[in-house]
N, C-alpha and C positions, 0 to 999 in steps of 0.2 A: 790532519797530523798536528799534534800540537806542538806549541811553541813554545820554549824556554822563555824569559820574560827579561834575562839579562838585569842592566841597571835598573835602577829606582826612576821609574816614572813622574814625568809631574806633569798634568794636564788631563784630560779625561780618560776615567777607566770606568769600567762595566761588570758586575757583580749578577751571576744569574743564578737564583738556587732554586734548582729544580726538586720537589717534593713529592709525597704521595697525595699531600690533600693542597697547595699550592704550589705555584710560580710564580717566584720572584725575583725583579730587578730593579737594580739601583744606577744609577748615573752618577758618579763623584767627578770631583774636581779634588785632585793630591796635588797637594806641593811637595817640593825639595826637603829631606831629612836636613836637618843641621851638621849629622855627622854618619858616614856611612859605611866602615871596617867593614873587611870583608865577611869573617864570619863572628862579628857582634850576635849579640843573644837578644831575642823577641824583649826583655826587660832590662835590656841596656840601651836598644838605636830607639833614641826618640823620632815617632811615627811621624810623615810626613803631615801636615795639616789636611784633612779628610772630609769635605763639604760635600755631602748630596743635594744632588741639584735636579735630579728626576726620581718618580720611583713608579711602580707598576706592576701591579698581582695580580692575578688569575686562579681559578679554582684549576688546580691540576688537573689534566686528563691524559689516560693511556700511562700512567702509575699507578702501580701496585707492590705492597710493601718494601716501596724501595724500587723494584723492579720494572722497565719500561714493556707495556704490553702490547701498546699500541702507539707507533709510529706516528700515522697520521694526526691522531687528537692530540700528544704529546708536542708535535711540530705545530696547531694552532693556539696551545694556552701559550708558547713560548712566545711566537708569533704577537699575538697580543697583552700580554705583559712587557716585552721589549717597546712595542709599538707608542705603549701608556707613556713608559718613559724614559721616550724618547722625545714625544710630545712635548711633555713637561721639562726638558732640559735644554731644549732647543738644538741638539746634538745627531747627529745618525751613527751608530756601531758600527764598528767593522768590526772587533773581536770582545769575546768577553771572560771574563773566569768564573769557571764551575764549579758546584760542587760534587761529590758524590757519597751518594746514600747505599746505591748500587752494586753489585759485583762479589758483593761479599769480601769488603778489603783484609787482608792478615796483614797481621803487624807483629815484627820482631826484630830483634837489638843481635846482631852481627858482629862479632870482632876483625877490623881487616889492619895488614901490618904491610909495610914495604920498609926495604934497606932504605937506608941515607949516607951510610960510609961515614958517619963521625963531621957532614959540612952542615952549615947555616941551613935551618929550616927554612926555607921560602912558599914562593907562591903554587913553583913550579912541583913541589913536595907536596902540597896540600892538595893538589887534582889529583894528583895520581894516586895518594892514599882514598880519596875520597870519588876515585873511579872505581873502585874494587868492589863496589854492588856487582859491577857487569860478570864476576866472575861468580859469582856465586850459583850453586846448584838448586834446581826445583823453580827456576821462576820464568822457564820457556815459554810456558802456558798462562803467564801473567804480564798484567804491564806495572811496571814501577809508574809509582806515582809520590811518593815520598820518601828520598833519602838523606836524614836527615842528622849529622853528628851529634852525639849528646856528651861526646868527652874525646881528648886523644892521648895519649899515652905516648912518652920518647924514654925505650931502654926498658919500660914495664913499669915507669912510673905513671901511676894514675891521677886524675882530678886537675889537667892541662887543661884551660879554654882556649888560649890563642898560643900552641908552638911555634909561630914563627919568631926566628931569632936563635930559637938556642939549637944544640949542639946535642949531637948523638949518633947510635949507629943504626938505631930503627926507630918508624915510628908508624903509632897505631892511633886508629879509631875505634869505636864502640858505634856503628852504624845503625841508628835505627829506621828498617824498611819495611813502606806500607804495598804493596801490590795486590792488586784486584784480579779479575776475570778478563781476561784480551776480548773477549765475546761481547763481554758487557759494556767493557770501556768502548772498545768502536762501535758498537749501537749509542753511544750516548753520542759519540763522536760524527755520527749521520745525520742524527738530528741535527744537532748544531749545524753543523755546514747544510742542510738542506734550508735554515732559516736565514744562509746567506752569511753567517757569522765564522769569525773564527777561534776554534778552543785554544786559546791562551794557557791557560792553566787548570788540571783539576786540582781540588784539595777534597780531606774527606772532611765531611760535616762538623763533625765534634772537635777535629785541628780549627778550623776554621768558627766554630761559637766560641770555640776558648780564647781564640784574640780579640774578636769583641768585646768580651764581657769578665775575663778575669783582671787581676790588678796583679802589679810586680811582685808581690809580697808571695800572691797565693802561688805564681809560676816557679818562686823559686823554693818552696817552703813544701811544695807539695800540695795537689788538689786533682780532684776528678770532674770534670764536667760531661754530664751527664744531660744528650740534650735529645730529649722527648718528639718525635715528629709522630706524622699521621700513621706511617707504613713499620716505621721502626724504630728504635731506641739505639743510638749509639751511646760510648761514651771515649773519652782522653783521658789519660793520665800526664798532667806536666809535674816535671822538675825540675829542679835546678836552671830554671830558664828555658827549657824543652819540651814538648809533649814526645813523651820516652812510651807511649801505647796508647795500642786504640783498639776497640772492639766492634760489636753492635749484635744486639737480638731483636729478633724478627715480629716483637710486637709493639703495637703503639697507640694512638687516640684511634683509629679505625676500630681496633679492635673494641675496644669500650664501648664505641657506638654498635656497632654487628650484637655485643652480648647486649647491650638494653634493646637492640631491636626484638631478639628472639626472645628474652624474657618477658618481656612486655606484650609482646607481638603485636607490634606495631612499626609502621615504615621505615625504612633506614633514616628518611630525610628529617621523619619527626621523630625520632633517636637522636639524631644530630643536635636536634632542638632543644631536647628535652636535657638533654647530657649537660648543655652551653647556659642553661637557662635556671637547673637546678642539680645538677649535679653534684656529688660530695663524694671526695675519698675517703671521710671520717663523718660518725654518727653523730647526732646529735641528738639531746634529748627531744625535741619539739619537732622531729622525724614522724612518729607517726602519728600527730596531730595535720602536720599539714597533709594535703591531698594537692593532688598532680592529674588537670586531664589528659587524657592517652587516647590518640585516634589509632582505632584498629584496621588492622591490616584486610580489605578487601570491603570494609564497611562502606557506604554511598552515601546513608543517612546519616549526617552528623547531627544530628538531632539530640540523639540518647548518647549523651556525655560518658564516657571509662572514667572514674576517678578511681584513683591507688596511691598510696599511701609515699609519702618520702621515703620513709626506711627502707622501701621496698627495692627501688631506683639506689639508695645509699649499696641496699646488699648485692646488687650487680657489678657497682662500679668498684667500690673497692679491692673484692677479688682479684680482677684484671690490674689493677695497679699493684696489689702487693705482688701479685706474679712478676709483675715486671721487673719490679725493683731486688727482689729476690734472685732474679736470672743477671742481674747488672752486679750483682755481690757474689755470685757463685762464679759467674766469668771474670772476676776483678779478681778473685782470690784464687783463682785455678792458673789463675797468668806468673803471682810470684810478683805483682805488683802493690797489693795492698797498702805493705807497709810505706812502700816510697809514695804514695797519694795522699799520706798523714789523715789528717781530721776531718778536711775538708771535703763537700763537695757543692757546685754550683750547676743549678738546674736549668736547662734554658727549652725553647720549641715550645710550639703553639699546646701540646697537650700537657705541658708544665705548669699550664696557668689555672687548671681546672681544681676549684678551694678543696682545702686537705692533704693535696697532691706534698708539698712541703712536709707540713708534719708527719706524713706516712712514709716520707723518703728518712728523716730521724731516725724513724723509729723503726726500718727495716735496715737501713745501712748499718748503724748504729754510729751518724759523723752529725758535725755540725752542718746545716745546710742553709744556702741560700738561694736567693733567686736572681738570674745573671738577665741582666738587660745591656743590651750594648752602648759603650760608652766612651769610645773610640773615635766614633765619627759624629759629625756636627750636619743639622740641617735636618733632622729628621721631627718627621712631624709623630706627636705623641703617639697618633694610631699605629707608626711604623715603628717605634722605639721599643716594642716589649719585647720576649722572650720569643718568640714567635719570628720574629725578623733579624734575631742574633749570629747565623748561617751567615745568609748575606749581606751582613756589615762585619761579618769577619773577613770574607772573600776581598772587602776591600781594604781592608790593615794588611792581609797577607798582598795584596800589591803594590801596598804602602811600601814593603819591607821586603824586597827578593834576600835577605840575608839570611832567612827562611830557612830554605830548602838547599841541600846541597847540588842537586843538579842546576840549580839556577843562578851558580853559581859565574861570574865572569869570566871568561878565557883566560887562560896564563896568554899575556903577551907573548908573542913572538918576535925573536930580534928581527930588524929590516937588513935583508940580503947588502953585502957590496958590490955596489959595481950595478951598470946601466940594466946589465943583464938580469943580476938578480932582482931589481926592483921591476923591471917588464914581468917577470917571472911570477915576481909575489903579487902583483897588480891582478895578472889574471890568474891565479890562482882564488883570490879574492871573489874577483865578477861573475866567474865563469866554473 
């Protein structure tokens, strides 16, 4: 069952992102925010100080495009990437947060409204507006895993960050909720507790590369991140301080390697190779000069060398990227989001770093783009700081920051009963 994560942590947290072509965790040490409003905006609370102090990857197994297929292998990469580091942090886990690639999340923006009778907005105002996901229709068959205010409104006046204080007769939010697959989410949720840990919190992937690796300017100005894994492509759109959408399509770096295997016809593993080794999402003139050897598929003899051409490996790869990028722009503009994402987008996951991948996102999206490396957190060593590890070093900002997400949000106090009675009363009502 997962757990709400309450106040801002300081002491060690745990970051697990599980993938199609890795597993990954991190071991942090957070300190204390400086200042911590209840619902401040991701680029207004400064993060708490965020030092990893383990870390530990695994070739994923029992992932498939996103998808958990096998139990067993899935429970020992985890297993042994926790294990890495846990070594290295000197630390042993009890709980960690996840992310999810999984379940097929939708995401959509919600209007919900409750009276206030004309009194002082408070705290006790803000739950209750901000419980109104639970009434919503179509989401039996789902589990909420992000609900998230991007604005409130008191009377139908728009563009409110913090109501409390003023004065009205109703007042609204603009909710926006991500929910998955109930199916998917408790198979992720087995695993995890069969590795002895417990699910803290999920986030979906692309929320979570975007606190890594964007800066205040792009959160509030508008931008898409856009973060490339093994099994699949997500992406976020933030604003105004928010990620106000999120999608994902069902292709990724897997799929790039599978097309150079059967073109080529040659092994998956020396597809992997060959992709990592000379790969390009853009031509280049001195393409079909060089040559590429290529071990075929059921050959014994390596003796009599395959040589083939660069261009030839260029004309595999690129197809599957511009597909991709072309399905991340039809689903970005089919959403009604485009324009609020502006100029920007920022590229992050391990299949982002493959050369070209940049200029062919230009020049399909039609935006400026960059390349997001996380920047968040302190302690990372160069091999773990690139695009590829941006997931989970968002995992750990997002528990830098429960200001987040509205369900993790802190209890309205409750007044303390009078009288011997009522405090026996509230005592065990508490414990028990």
């Amino acid at each position: 069952m997962r757990k709400p994560l309450g106040k801002t942590r300081s002491g060690t947290v745990a970051a697990l992102d599980i993938g199609s072509s890795k597993v990954c965790c991190f071991v942090a040490r957070i300190g204390e925010p400086s200042s911590n409003p209840l619902l401040a905006r991701a680029s207004g609370v400064p993060l708490g100080s965020i030092r990893v102090a383990g870390i530990g990857h695994q070739i994923s197994r029992g992932v498939r495009n996103g998808q958990i297929v096998d139990i067993d292998a899935l429970e020992a990469s985890i297993l042994n990437a926790v294990h890495a580091a846990e070594k290295m942090a000197g630390e042993t886990l009890r709980g960690v947060i996840v992310n999810l690639s999984g379940g097929w999340p939708v995401s959509e923006t919600v209007p919900v409204e409750v009276s206030i009778a004309g009194h002082e907005v408070g705290d006790t105002d803000l739950r209750l507006v901000l419980d109104q996901w639970r009434k919503l229709d179509g989401i039996e068959d789902r589990d909420l895993i992000h609900s998230i205010p991007v604005g409130f409104t008191i009377d139908g006046a728009n563009g409110i960050r913090d109501p409390r204080g003023m004065f009205g007769q109703s007042l609204g939010a603009h909710m926006h909720v991500v929910t998955a697959a109930a199916g998917a989410v408790r198979t992720l949720t087995t695993v995890i507790e069969r590795c002895h840990l417990d699910l803290e919190a999920l986030v979906v992937s692309p929320y979570a590369s975007g606190l890594a690796t964007l800066v205040e300017d792009e959160m509030d100005l508008g931008v898409t991140v856009v973060d490339m894994g093994g099994g699949t492509t997500s992406f976020a759109v933030f604003y105004d301080g928010n990620v106000v959408h999120t999608d994902i399509v069902p292709v990724g770096g897997h799929h790039v390697t599978n097309d150079i295997a059967r073109g080529l016809s040659t092994p998956v593993l020396a597809a992997e190779r060959i992709k990592t080794l000379y790969g390009s999402a853009l031509p280049s003139p001195l393409d079909d000069q060089e040559t590429i050897d290529v071990p075929t598929i059921g050959e014994e003899d390596h003796a009599q060398p395959n040589h083939v051409a660069k261009s030839l490996l260029v004309g595999i790869v690129r197809p599957r990227i511009e597909e991709t990028f072309e399905l991340v722009r039809s689903r970005l503009e089919a959403s009604g989001f485009d324009r609020v994402a502006g100029r920007r987008v920022v590229l992050t996951g391990g299949a982002s770093q493959l050369p070209g991948v940049r200029e062919l996102a230009q020049q399909v999206l039609d935006k400026q783009v960059r390349m997001g490396r996380p920047t968040r957190v302190q302690g990372l060593a160069e091999a773990a700081g690139g695009p590829a590890f941006a997931t989970c070093a968002g995992l750990l900002a997002y528990a830098a920051d429960p200001n987040l997400d509205a369900p993790r949000l802190a209890p309205v106090p409750q007044p303390v009963p009078a009288g011997l009675a009522g405090r026996l009363g509230s005592w065990f009502r508490e414990h028990f």
